[in-house]
NUVEXKE-166936 format. One line per 4 residues: for each residue y, x, z of C-alpha. Coordinates in nm, 4 decimals. Each point is the difference from the previous one (the first is absolute). Example, Ala and Ser with C-alpha at 12.3 -4.5 7.8 and 13.67 -1.06 7.14 Angstrom:
2
-0.4500 1.2300 0.7800  0.3440 0.1370 -0.0660
// end
This chain:
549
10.9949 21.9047 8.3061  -0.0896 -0.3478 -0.0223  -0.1855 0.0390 0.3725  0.3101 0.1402 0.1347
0.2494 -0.2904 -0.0904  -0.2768 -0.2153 0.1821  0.0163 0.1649 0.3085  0.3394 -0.0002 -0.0366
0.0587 -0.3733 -0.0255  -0.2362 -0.0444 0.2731  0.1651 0.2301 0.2140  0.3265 -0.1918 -0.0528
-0.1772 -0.3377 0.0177  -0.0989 0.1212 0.3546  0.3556 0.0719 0.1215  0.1160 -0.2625 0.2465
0.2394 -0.2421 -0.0766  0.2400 0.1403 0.2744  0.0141 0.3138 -0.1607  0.2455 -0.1737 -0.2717
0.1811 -0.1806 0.1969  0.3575 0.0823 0.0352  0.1995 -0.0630 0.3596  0.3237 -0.0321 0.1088
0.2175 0.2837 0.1639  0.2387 -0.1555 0.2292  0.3072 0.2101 0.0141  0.2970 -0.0065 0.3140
0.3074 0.2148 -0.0028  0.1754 -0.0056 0.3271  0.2715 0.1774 0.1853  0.1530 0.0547 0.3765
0.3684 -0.0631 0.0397  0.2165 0.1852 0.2907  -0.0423 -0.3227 0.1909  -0.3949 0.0397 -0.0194
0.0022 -0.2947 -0.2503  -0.3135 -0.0175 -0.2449  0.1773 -0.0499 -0.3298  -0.2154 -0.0816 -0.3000
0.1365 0.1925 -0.3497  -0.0029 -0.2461 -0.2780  0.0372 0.0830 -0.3803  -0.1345 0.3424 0.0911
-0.1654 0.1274 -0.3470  -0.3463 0.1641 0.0449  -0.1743 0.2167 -0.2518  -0.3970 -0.0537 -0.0086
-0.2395 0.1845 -0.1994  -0.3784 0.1122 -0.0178  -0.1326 0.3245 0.0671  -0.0973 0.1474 -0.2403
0.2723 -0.1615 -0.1833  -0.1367 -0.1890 -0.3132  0.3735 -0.2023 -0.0605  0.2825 -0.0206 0.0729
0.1326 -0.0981 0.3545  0.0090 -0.3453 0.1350  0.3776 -0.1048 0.1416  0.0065 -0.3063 0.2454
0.2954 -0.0695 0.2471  -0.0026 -0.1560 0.3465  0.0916 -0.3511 0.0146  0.2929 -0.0843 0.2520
-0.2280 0.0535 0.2684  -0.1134 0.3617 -0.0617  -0.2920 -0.1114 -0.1224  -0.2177 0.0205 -0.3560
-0.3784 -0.0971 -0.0898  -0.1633 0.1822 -0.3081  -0.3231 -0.0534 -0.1002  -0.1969 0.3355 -0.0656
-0.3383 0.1112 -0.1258  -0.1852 0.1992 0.1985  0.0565 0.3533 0.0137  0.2213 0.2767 0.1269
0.3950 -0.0269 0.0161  0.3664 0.1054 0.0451  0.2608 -0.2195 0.1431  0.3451 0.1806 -0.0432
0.3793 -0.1180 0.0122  0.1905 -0.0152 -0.3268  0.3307 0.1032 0.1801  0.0673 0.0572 0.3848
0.1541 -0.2512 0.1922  0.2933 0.0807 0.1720  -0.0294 -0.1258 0.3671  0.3083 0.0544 0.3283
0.0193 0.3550 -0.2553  -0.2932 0.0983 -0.0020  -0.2015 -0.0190 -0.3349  -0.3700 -0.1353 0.0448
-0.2979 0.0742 -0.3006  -0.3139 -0.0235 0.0112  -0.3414 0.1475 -0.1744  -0.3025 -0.1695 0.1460
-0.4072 0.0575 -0.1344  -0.2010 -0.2706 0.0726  -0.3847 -0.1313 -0.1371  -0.0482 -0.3511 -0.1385
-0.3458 -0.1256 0.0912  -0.1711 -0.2839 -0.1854  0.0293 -0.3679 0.0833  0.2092 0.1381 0.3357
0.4208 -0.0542 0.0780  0.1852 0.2805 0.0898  0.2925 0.0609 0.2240  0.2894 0.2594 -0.0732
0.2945 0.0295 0.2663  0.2864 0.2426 -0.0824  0.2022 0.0406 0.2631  0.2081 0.3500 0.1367
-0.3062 0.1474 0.1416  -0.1523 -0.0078 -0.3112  0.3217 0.0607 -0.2304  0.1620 0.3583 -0.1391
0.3503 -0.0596 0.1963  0.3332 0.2101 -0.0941  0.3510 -0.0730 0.1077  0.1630 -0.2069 -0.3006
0.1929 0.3085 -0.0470  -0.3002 0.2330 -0.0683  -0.0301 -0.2604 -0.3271  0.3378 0.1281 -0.1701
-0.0451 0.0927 -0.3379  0.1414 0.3338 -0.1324  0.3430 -0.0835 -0.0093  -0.0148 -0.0242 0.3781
0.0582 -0.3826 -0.0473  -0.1576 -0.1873 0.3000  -0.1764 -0.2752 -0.1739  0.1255 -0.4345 -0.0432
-0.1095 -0.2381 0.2278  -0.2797 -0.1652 -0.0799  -0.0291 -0.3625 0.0318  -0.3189 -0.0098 0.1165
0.0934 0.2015 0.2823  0.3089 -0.1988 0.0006  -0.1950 -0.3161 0.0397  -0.2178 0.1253 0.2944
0.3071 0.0951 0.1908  0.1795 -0.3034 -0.0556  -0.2337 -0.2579 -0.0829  0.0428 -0.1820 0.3638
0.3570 0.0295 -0.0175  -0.0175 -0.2264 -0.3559  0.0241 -0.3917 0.0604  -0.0501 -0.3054 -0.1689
0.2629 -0.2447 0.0296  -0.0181 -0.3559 -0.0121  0.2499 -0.2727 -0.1102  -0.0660 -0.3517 -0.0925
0.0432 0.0944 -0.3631  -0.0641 0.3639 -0.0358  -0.2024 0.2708 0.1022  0.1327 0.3941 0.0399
-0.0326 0.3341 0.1815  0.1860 0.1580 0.2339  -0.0344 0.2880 0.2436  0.0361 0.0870 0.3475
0.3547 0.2472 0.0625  0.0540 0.0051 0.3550  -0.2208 -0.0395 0.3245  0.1915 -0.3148 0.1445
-0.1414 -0.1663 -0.2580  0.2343 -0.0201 -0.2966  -0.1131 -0.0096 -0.3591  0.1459 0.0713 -0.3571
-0.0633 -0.2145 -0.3125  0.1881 -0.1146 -0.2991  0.2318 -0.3143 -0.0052  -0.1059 -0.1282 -0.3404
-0.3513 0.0450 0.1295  0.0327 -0.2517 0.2751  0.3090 -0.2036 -0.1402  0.1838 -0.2269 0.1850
-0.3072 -0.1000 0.3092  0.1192 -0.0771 0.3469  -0.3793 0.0693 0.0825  -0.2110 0.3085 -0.0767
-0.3501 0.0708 0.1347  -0.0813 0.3542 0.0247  -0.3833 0.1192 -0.0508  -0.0695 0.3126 0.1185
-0.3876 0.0058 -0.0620  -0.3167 -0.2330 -0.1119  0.0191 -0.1816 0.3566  0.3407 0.0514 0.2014
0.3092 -0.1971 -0.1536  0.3462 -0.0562 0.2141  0.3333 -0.2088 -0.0656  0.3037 0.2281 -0.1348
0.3662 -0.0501 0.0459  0.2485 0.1063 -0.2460  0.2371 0.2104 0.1714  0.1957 0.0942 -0.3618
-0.0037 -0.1250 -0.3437  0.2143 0.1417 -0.2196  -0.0475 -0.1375 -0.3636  0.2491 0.2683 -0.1385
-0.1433 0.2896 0.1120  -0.3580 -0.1729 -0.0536  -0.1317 0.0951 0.3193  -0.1080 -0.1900 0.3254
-0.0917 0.0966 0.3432  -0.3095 -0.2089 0.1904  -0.0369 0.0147 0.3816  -0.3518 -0.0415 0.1424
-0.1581 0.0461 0.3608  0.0507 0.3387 0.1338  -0.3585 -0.0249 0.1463  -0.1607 -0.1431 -0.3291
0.1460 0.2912 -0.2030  -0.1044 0.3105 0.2065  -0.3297 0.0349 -0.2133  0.2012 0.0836 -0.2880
0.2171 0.3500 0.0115  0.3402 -0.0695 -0.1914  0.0886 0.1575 -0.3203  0.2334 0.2285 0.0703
0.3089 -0.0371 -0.2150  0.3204 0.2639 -0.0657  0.2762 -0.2208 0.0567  0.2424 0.3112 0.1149
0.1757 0.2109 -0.2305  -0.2883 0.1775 -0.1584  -0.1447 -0.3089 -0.2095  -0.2472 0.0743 -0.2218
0.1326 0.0087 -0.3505  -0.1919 -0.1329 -0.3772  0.0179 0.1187 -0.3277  -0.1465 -0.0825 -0.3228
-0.3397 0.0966 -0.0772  -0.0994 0.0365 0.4217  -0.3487 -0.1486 0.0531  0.0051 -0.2974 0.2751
-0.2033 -0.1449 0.2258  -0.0021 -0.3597 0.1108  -0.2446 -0.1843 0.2977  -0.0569 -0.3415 -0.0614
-0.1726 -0.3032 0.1722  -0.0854 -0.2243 -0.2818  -0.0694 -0.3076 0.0559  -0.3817 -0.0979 -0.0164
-0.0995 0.3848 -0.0027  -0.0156 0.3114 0.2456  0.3089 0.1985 0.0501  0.0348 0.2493 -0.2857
0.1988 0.2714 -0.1485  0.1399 0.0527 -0.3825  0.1866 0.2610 -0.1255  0.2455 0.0513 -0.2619
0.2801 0.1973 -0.1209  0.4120 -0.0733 0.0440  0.1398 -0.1416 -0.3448  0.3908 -0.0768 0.0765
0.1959 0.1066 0.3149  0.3026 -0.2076 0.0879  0.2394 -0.0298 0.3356  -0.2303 -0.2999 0.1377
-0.2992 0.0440 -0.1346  -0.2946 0.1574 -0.1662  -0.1748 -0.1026 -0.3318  -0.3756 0.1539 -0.0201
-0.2705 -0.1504 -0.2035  -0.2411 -0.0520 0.3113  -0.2135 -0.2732 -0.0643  0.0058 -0.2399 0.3130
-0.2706 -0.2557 0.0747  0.0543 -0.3356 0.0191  0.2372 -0.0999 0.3442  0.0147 0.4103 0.1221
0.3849 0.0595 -0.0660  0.1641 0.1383 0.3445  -0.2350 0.3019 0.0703  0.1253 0.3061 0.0519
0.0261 0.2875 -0.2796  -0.0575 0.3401 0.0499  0.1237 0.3053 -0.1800  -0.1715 0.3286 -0.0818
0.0986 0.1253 0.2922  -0.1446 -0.2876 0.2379  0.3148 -0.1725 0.1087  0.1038 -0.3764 -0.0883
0.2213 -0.0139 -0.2673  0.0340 -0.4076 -0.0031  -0.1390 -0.2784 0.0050  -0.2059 -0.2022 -0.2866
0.1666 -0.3003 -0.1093  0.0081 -0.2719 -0.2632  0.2374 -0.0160 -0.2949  0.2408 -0.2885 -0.0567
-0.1591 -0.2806 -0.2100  0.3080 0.0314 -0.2124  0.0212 0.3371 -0.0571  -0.2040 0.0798 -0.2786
-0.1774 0.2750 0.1647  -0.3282 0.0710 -0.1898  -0.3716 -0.0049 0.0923  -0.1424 0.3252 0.1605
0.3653 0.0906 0.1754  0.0739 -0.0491 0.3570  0.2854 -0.0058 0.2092  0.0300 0.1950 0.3096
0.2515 -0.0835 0.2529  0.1311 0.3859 0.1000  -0.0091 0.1279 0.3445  0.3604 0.0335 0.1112
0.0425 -0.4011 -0.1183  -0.3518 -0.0621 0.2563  0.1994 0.1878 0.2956  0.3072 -0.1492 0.0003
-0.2343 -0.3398 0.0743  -0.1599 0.1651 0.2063  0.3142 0.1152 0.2089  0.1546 -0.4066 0.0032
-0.4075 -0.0798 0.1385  0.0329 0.2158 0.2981  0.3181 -0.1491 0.1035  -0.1375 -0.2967 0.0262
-0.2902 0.1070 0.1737  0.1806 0.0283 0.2752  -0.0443 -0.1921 0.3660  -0.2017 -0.2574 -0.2513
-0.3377 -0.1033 0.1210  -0.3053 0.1308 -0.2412  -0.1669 -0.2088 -0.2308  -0.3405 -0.1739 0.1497
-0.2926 0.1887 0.0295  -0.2502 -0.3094 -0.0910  -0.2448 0.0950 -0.2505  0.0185 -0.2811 -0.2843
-0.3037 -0.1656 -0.1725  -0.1043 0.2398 -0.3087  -0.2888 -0.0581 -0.2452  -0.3776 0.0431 0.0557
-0.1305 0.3156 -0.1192  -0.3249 -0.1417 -0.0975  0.0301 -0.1044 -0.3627  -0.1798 -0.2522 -0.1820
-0.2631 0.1484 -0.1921  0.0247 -0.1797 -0.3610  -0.3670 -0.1284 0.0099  0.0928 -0.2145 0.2756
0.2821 -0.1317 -0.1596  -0.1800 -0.0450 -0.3305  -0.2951 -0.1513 0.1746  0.2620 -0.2711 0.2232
0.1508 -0.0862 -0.3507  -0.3510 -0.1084 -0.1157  -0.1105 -0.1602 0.3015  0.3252 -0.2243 0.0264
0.0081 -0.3292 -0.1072  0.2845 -0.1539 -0.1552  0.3410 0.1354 -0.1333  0.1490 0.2836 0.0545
0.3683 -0.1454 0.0793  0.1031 0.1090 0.2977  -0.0014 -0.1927 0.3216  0.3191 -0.2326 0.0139
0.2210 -0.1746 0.1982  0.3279 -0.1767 -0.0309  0.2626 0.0628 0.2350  0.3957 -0.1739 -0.0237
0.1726 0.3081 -0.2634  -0.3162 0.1497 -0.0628  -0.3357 0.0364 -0.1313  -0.2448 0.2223 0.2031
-0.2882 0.1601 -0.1287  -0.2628 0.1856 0.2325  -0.1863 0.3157 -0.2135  -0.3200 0.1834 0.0378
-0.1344 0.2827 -0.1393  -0.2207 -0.2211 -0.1723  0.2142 -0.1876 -0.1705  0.2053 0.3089 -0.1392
-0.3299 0.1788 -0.1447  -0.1026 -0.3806 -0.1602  0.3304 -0.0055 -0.1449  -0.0065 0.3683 -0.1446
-0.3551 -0.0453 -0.1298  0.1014 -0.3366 -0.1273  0.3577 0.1157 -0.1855  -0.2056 0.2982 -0.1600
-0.2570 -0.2436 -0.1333  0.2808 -0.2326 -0.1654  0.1941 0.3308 -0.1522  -0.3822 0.0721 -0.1036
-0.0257 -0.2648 -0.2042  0.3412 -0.0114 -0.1201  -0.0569 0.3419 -0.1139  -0.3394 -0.0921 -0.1296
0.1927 -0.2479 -0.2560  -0.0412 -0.3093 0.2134  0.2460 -0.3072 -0.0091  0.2617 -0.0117 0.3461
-0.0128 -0.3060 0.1245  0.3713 -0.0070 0.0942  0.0587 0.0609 0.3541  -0.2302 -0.2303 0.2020
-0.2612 0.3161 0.0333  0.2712 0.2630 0.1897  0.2138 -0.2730 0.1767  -0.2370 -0.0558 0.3134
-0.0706 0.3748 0.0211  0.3579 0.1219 -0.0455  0.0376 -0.0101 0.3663  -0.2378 0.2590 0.0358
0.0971 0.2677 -0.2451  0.4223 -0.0093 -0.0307  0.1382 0.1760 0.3167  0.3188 0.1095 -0.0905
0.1025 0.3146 0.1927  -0.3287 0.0303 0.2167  -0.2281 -0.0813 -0.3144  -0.1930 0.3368 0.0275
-0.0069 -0.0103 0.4291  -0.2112 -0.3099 -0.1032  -0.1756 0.1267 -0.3093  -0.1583 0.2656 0.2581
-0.1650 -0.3056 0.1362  0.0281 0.1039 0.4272  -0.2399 -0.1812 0.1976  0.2676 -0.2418 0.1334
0.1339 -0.3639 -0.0024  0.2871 -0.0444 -0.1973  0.2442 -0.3488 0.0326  0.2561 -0.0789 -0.2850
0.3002 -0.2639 0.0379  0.1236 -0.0589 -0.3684  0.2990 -0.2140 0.0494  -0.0058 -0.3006 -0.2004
0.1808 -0.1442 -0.2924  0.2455 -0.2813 -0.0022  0.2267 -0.1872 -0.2396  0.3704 -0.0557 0.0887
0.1638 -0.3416 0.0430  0.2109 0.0324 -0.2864  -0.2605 0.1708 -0.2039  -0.2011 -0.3293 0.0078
0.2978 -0.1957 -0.0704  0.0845 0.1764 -0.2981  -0.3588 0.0235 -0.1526  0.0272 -0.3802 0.0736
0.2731 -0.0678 -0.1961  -0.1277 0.1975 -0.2665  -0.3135 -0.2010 0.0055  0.2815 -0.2863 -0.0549
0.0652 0.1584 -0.3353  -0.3124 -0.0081 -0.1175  -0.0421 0.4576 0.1289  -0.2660 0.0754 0.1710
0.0593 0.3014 0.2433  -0.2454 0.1748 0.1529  0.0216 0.0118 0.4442  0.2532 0.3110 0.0563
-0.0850 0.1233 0.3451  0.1197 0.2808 0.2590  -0.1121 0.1742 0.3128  -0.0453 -0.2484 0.2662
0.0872 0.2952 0.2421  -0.0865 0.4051 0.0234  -0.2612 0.0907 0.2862  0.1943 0.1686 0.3364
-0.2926 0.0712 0.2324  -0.3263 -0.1455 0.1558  -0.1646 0.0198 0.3250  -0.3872 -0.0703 0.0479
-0.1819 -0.1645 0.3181  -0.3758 0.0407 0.0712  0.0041 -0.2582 0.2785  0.3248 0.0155 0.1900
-0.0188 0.4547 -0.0406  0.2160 0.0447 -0.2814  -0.2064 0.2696 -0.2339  0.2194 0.3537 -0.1676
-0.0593 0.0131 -0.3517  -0.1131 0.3214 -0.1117  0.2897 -0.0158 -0.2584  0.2499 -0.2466 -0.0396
0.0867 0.0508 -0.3724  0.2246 -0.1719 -0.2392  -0.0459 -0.0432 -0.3495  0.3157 0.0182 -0.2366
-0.0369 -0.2283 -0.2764  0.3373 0.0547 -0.2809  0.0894 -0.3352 -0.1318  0.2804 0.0929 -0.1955
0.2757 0.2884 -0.0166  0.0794 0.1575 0.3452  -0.1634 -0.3335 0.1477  -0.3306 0.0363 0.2183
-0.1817 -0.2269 0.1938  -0.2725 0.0770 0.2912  -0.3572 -0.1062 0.0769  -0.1701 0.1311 0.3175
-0.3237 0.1673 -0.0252  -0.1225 0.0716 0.3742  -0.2467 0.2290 0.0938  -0.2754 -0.0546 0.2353
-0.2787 0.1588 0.1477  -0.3248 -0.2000 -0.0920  -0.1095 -0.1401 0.3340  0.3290 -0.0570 0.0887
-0.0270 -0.3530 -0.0776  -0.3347 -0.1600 -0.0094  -0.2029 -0.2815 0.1965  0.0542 0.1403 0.3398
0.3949 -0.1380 -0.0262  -0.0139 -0.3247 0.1564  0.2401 -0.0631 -0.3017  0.1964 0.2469 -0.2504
0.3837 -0.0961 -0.0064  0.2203 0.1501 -0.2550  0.3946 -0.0558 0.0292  0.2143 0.0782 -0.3355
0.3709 0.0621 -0.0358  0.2099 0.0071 -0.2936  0.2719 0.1629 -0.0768  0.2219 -0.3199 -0.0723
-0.0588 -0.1113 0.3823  -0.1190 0.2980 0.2400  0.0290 -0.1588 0.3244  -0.2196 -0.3071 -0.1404
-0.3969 0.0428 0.0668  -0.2614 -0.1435 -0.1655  -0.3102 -0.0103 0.1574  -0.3566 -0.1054 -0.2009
-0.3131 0.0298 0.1778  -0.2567 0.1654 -0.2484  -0.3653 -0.2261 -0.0947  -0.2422 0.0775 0.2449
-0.1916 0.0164 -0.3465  0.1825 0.2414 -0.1782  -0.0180 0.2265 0.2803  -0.3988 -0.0191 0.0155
-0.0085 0.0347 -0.4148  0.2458 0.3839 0.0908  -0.2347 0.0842 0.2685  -0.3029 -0.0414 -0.2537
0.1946 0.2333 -0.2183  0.0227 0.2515 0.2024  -0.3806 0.0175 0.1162  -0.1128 0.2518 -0.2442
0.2649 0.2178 0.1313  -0.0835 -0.0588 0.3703  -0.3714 0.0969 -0.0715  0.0529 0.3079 -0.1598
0.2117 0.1144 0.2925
// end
């Protein structure tokens, strides 16, 4: 007995290493459109277990691109769908075999040649009920059709609803802008104009290039007589473009149903309100939307704008439309899509000398800071190591540790566009802060009296716009936000934060000009020509970044 556990252990001593090694099965669900498109299938949920079975199965689900990575031991195994998707009706599943070798990758593709197809209304269950729409399947058809939308101070969605270029989104989403940038995908971004805004009905029509939006096939909406009707209880659909994250469906269920609009408890993300929303039968009910900030409406509840309210817009757009000239077809500066990996950031932070404040200069109404990458992560790090010790039981050394670094962390209504940290140059005008005449005269009389006053100071002036020069070529920004700071009830005032590509402005400018306007005088320009230093110190920010290009 004993002999035989030794020959044993030797026998399993001898195995290879490789022959415990696990690998990685890469998996890729695609389908063909009617146009011949390749269109991946994203949140597709796949069943994976070992044969012979010895548990139960495995469930992953694609990412946004159709794809998912699982690592495996080696052995023998099944690869099935969960549920079908339902595809252009037809209803695609798929039960795939496949062996895992040792220490070796594998490659699954599911497409319709290897897929069990039916027509969508082969899937009916016994009642003879043809099945919802799904919004995976819903997100595949649509998903080029979904925009982001760009304002200086807010992000949203919106979706393409006629081939000439017109587009649907909510009013609240996009508020009051006289500009609006419309994103179509990773790389191609246009300028919009607003044909209709109607703030009662909560719905506004955008009007890009004809040319720029023939990529995307409108969403077809019933704006005759037959419009499609909600009740409580109906399940929902709703496309999004978040902001900072891939285009994305979420599904919910209709709470409240009133003459304007729908209450549902879909859960938007972050700067997605004014996608479309399907019902269970595939066709746009309304538009997602944002409540009122006054009223009351709870957590978890969303307002959708309903249909017939979107078509009457969209019937006041088209009259407009006409004998006008389209909107430009000039593709606009967008972000790099290489990120910053975070060891390079980490490792600039400890290679940097000095503080962390960002890069300043002084301008007539305002103070301008230039920030990198860098300097956000150094902050972050740096603001979790002072709550650290706060936490820890440490003494706060009143407010000389956050005030140079509060610059980099408090952005108002783009605080988590910059919390993302994008591999880009970002340029902030803070307007500065000024005591009145009479102010000082009264604190000096005071003084008289033997009261001492402390400075009472306003808003020099709010922040209108800013223009950029590399040399005498004036540069695009990327984005030319503005941050809403409240300084009091109903009262706001505006910094800029502009957006810029990173080697946008760097040592190859025979100079970098900026030129600042406020809001108290619009026509009046001031120019500052930018430290020859402070541009090299941004360009040595950014060389991490360039390397691992």
């Amino acid at each position: 007995m004993l002999r035989g556990l030794l020959v044993l252990a030797a026998l399993l001593a001898g195995l290879s290493p490789a022959a415990q090694e696990s690998s990685v099965l890469h998996i890729q669900v695609v389908l063909v459109d009617a146009a011949g498109k390749a269109t991946p299938v994203p949140r597709h949920a796949l069943l994976i277990s070992d044969n012979p079975a010895t548990a139960t199965p495995r469930r992953v689900v694609t990412t946004s691109d159709g794809t998912a990575d699982v690592r495996l031991r080696p052995g023998n195994y099944t690869v099935e769908s969960d549920t079908p998707v339902v595809f252009q009706g037809k209803a695609f599943h798929w039960t795939q075999t496949l062996d895992i070798a040792a220490g070796r990758d594998a490659v699954l593709d599911l497409s319709a040649a290897n897929a069990e197809v039916e027509t969508a209304d082969a899937t009916a269950d016994a009642t003879g009920t043809a099945p919802e729409a799904d919004s995976t399947s819903l997100l595949m058809q649509w998903q080029d059709s979904v925009v982001a939308l760009w304002t200086p101070t807010a992000h949203a969605s919106g979706f393409v609803v006629d081939a000439n270029g017109l587009m649907a989104t909510s009013q609240r989403a996009v508020g009051d802008a006289s500009s609006i940038e419309v994103q179509l995908s990773p790389t191609v971004k246009v300028a919009a104009t607003i044909l209709a805004a109607d703030q009662e009905r909560d719905a506004a029509v955008l009007w890009i290039n004809p040319a720029v939006a023939a990529a995307a096939h409108p969403v077809t909406l019933a704006c005759g007589d037959g419009k499609p009707s909600a009740s409580a209880g109906q399940k929902l659909s709703a496309l999004e473009a978040p902001l900072g994250d891939p285009k994305s469906a979420t599904v919910g269920r209709v709470s409240r149903v009133t003459e304007h609009e729908i209450e549902s408890d879909l859960d938007l993300a972050t700067g997605s309100a004014g996608g479309p929303v399907f019902g269970p039968d595939g066709r746009v009910v309304g538009i997602t939307s944002i409540g009122d900030e006054h009223d009351g409406r709870r957590r978890g509840r969303a307002r959708i704008v309903r249909i017939g309210d979107v078509c009457e817009v969209l019937a006041t757009a088209r009259t407009k439309m006409g004998g006008a000239a389209p909107p430009s077809a000039v593709q606009l500066p967008v972000e790099p899509q290489h990120a910053i990996p975070v060891d390079a950031l980490k490792d600039a932070v400890q290679r940097r000398a000095g503080s962390l404040s960002p890069y300043q200069i002084a301008a007539a109404d305002f103070d301008v800071a230039f920030i990198t990458p860098v300097l956000i992560y150094g902050a972050q790090f740096q603001s979790e190591q002072m709550n650290r010790r706060t936490r820890g039981g440490g003494t706060r050394q009143g407010d000389g540790g956050w005030a140079p670094i509060r610059p980099l962390l408090e952005f108002a209504n783009w605080s988590q566009y910059v919390a993302d940290m994008p591999p880009v140059l970002l340029v902030r005008a803070t307007p500065k802060m000024v005591e009145g005449f009479w102010t000082k005269v009264a604190r000096g009389a005071a003084v008289t009296q033997g009261v001492a006053i402390p400075p009472i100071k306003h808003f020099k002036s709010g922040f209108l716009r800013m223009r950029a020069f590399c040399g005498d070529a004036e540069v695009t920004p990327i984005h030319p936000f503005r941050l809403e700071q409240r300084i009091g009830d109903g009262d706001a005032v505006y910094e800029g934060l502009y957006v810029f590509d990173p080697d946008a402005l760097g040592p190859s400018c025979a100079s970098v000009k900026l030129v600042l306007y406020s809001e108290k005088e619009p026509q009046k320009a001031d120019a500052q020509i930018v430290d020859p230093k402070v541009i090299q110190q941004i360009w040595r920010d950014f060389e991490t970044y360039r390397a691992s290009r």
